[in-house]
N, C-alpha and C positions, 0 to 999 in steps of 0.2 A: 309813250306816256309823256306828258308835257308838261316842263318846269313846275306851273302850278298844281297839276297833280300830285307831282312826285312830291314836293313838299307837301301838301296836307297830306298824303299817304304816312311818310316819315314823321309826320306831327301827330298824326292820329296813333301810328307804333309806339311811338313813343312814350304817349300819355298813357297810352294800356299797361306798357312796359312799370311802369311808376305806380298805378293802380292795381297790379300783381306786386310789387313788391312794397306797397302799402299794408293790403293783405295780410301777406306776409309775419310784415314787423309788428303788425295787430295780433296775432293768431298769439295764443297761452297754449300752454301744456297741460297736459290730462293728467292726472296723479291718480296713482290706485289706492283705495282704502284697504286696510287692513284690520282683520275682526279681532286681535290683538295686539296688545302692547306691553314693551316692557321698559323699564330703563336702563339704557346701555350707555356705552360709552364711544363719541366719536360719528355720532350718527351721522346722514348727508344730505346735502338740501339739494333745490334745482339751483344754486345760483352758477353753476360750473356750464351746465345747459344754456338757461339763461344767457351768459356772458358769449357763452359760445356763438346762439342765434344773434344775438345782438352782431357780433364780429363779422357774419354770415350777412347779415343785410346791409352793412356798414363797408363791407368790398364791395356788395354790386350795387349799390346807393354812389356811392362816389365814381363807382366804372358811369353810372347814366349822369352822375356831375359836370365829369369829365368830357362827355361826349355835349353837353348843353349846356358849357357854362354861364348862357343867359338866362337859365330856364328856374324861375326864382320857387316852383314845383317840385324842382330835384331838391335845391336845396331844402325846403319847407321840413321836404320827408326826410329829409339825412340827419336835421338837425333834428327829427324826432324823436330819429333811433339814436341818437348820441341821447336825448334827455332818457330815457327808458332805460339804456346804459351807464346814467348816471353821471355822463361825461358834457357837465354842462356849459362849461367854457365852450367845449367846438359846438354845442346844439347852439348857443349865444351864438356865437360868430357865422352859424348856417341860416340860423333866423334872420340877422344883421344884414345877410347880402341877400335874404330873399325880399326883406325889406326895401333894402336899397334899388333893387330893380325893380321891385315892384310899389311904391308906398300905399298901394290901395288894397293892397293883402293881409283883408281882417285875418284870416286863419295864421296864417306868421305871428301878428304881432298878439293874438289868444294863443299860440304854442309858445310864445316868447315870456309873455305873464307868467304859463305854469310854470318854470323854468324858474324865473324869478322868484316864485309860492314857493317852489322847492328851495329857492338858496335863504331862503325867510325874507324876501327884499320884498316886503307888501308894497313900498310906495311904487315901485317901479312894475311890480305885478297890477298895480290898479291902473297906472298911467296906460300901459299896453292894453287891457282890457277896455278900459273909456274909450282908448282907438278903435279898436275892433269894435267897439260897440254902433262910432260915430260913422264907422265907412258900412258898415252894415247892421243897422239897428233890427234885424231882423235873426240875431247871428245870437239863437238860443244857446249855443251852448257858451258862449261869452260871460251872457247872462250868470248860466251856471257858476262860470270860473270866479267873476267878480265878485258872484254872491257868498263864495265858498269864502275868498278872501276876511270878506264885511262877519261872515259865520266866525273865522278864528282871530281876529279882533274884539269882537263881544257885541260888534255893532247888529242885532236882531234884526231891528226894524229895516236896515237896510238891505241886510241880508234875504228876509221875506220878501223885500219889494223884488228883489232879481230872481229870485227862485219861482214868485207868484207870475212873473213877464215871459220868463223859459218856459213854464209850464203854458200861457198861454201863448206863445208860439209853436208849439211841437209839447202836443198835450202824451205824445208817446216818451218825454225826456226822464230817463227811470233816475238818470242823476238830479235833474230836481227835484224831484221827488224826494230823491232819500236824503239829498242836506237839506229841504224842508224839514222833512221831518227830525230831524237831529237840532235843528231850532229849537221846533218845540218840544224836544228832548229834553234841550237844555234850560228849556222854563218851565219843566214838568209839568207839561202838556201830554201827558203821556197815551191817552186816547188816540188824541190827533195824530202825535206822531206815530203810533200804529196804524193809524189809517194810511198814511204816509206812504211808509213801510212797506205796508200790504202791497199798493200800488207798485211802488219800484220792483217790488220782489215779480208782481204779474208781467210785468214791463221785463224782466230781464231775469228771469227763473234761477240762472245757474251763476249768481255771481253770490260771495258769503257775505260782504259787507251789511248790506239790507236785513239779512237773517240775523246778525249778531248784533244790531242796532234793535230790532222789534222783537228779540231777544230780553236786551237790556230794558226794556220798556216793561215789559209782561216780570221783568224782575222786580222791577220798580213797584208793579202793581200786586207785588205778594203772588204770582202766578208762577211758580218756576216750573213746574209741568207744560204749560204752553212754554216757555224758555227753554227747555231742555228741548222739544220739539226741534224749534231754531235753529238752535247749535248744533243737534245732529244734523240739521241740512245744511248750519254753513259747512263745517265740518267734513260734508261728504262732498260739497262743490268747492272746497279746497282744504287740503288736507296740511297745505303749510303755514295754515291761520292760529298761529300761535294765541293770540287774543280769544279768539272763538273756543279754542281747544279749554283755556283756562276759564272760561266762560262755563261752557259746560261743565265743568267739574263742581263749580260754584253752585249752579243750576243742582245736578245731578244729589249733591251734598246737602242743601234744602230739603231735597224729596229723601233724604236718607238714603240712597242707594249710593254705598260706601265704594263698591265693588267700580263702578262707573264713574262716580268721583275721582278714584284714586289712578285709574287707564285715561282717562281725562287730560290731569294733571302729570302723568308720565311721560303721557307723550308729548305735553308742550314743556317736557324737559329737554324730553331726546331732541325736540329743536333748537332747545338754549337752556342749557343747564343754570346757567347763573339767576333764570328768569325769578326773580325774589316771590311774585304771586303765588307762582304753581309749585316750587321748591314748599312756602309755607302751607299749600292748601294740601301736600301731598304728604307732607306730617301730620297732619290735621286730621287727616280721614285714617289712618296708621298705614299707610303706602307702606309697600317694601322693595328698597332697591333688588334687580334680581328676578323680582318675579311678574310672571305675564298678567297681563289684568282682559278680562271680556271688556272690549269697548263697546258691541251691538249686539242685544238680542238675535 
């Protein structure tokens, strides 16, 4: 085989090599539901799992660093699984030198914005996104990111303009979709944002956000039967949605079914006992520490 081979063979393993463990650090956990609930004490979340996969992709992310420290791709992905991890200083600093090898790597400086969204630092989340935007104007999910930004700001209209551009670039983006419609959530729009809703949820079936947003909309609307709907499905497409859990209880409590209410509200104890909503909604309905509640038909 001849120099030039060999290298694009090793360039080509390589890139697969990062795109499996891309994969990877995308992939979520499956969580079992359970047709009862009770309130305990000391219950366990995935964050122990979590932490763990995290650490898991974070050794051999850094073994392919190690081996390409020019490769501003390794970095990109290392510094993903740091933000994922929560570890946003070294995701900064892996974003930083994938930048620097690279400056025309929209995807860096849009992983480097969320990062930023996460540390609350908007100005410098929006400066990163205008980049990304300006090296690839074509780079929907940017779009997304910035408009998410311009959303918890209060800034609508600009927020809609980026949401409405994502969506017409990549009419499949379930995330524009669903901060669209959480806009006009938030300008009780609540049709539209059902229609919204709908779409993301067709767009991507098995995530709860969407269902616990077109949820709260059909609340809005005096519907808490379609609401309770919802929440049994965010609910069943994750079971550690503390929000959604208290959601339905809310839902469930409307429609008077106390029994569902009160298994509801239990269980988004047994994830955080302190949580003031579902502590109060769980007196409300005559909850009893102790005993098991039917959470499904």
């Amino acid at each position: 085989m001849n120099t030039a081979m060999d290298m694009g063979l090793r360039n080509a393993i390589r890139r697969n090599a990062i795109r499996r463990l891309a994969a990877v650090a995308a992939a979520g956990f499956l969580m079992a539901g359970c047709q009862t609930v009770g309130v305990g004490v000391g219950a366990g979340s995935d964050d122990d799992d979590l932490r763990y996969a995290a650490s898991t992709n974070l050794q051999s992310l850094t073994e392919v660093v190690q081996r390409n420290p020019n490769d501003p791709q390794a970095y990109n992905m290392r510094g993903s699984v740091y933000g994922r991890a929560g570890q946003y200083q070294e995701a900064l600093a892996d974003f930083n030198r994938a930048i620097q090898i690279d400056p025309n790597y929209a995807q860096a400086y849009a992983n480097r914005a969320l990062v930023h969204q996460k540390m609350r630092r908007s100005d410098q989340a929006l400066a990163d996104y205008n980049a990304a935007i300006r090296i690839d104007p074509s780079y929907s999910a940017a779009f997304v990111g910035r408009g998410t930004v311009y959303r918890l700001q209060g800034q609508a209209n600009q927020a809609l303009a980026d949401f409405n551009k994502a969506i017409e670039l990549k009419p499949d983006n379930a995330q524009a979709y669903h901060n669209r419609g959480l806009v006009y959530q938030s300008q009780g729009q609540h049709k539209f944002a059902i229609d919204d809703f709908s779409t993301a949820i067709g767009l991507a079936p098995n995530v709860s956000e969407p269902f616990v947003a077109r949820g709260m909309s059909y609340m809005a609307l005096n519907d808490p039967k379609m609401a309770a709907d919802d929440f049994d499905e965010a609910v069943t497409a994750d079971a550690g949605n503390i929000d959604a859990w208290v959601a339905r209880g809310q839902a469930y409590e409307k429609i008077g079914d106390k029994e569902k209410a009160a298994g509801s509200y239990a269980k988004a104890l047994n994830l955080n006992q302190n949580y003031t909503a579902a502590r109060e909604g769980f007196q409300r309905v005559g909850g009893s520490f102790g005993r098991q509640y039917q959470l499904f038909n």
